[in-house]
N, C-alpha and C positions, 0 to 999 in steps of 0.2 A: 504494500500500500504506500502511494506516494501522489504527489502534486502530477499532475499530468506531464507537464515538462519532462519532469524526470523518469517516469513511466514510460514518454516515448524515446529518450534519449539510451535507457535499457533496451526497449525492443528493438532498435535500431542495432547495439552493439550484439545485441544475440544472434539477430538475421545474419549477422557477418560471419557466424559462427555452424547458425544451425539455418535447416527450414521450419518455419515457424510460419503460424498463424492467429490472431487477436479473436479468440471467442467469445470478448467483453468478458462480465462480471461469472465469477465462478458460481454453481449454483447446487452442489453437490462435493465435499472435502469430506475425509474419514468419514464416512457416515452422516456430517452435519447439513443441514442445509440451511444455503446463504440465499439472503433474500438483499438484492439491491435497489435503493430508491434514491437516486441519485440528486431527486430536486428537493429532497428534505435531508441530503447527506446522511442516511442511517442503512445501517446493514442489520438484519436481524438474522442472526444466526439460534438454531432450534434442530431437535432431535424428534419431531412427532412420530414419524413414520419408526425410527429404535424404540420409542415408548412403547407405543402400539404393539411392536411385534413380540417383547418382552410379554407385555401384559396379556398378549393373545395364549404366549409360549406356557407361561402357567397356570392358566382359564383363569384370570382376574380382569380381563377387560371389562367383564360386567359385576364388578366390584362396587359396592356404595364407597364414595369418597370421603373422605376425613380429612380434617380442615388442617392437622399438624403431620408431619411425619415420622412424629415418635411421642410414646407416651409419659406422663410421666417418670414414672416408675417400672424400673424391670423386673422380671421374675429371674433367682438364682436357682440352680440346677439344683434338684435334692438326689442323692446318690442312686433313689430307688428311681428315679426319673425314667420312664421311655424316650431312647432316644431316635430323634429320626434320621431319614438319609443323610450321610454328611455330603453327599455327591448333589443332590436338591439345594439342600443350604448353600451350599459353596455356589454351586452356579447361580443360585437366586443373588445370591452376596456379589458375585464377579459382574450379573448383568448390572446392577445398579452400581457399582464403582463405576464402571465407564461411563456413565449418563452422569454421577457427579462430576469425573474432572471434565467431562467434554463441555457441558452445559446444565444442569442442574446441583452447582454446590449450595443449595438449598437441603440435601440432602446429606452432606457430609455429613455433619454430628453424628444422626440417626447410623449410618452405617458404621463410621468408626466403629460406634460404643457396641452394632450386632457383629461386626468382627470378629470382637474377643472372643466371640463362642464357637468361632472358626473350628475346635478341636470338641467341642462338648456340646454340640448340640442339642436339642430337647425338643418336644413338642409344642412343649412352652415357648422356647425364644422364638417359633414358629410363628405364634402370633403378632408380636412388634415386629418382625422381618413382612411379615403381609400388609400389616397397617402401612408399612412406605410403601408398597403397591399401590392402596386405594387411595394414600395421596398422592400418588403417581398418577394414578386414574382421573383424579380430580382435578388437576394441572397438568395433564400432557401436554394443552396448549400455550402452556405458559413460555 
């Protein structure tokens, strides 16, 4: 991103280089998608389409949404606990790491603190791990 000047004075030195062509504003990076408005100077960059397919991936697309994405208080594992898949956890856990750093660090805290249970999970930490879903749910188009 630069002042146009300098934008064309780049493309110029690339052409010398490579065959190239200007396809304007990009509209699709890693996954994200960039929205250009150039006569209000804003780029809105958003993940709807990775929301969606998360929330599709674990039938919570039709989730009631919740207004926070973590509750107060957490439940600690008691030894006699049932525990559940750690392979479910972990990927529930992995999808949403990447939607916070890409575009949603709304949701860091929340995932930090369901991390830790990375190795102990529970049926319990089941439920504050889904509550960020239906806040997910609730703000996909945020």
């Amino acid at each position: 991103m630069a002042n146009d000047g300098l934008i064309g004075h780049i493309e110029d030195q690339m052409k010398k280089g490579f065959r190239m062509h200007d396809l304007g504003c990009v509209s699709l990076y890693l996954g994200m998608i960039t929205e250009c408005n150039r006569e209000h100077n804003k780029i809105d960059i958003h993940q709807h389409s990775y929301m969606w397919t998360i929330l599709a991936m674990i039938r919570m697309d039709e989730s009631r949404p919740v207004a926070t994405p973590m509750a107060m208080k957490l439940h600690k594992r008691k030894p006699d606990e049932e525990a559940c898949d750690p392979t479910i956890y972990r990927l529930m856990i992995g999808s949403l790491m990447y939607a916070m750093t890409a575009t949603r660090p709304d949701i860091a805290y929340a995932i930090g603190v369901l991390s830790w249970y990375n190795h102990v999970q529970s049926n319990e930490n089941m439920i504050p791990l889904k509550r960020v879903f239906r806040y997910l749910n609730g703000t996909k188009d945020w």
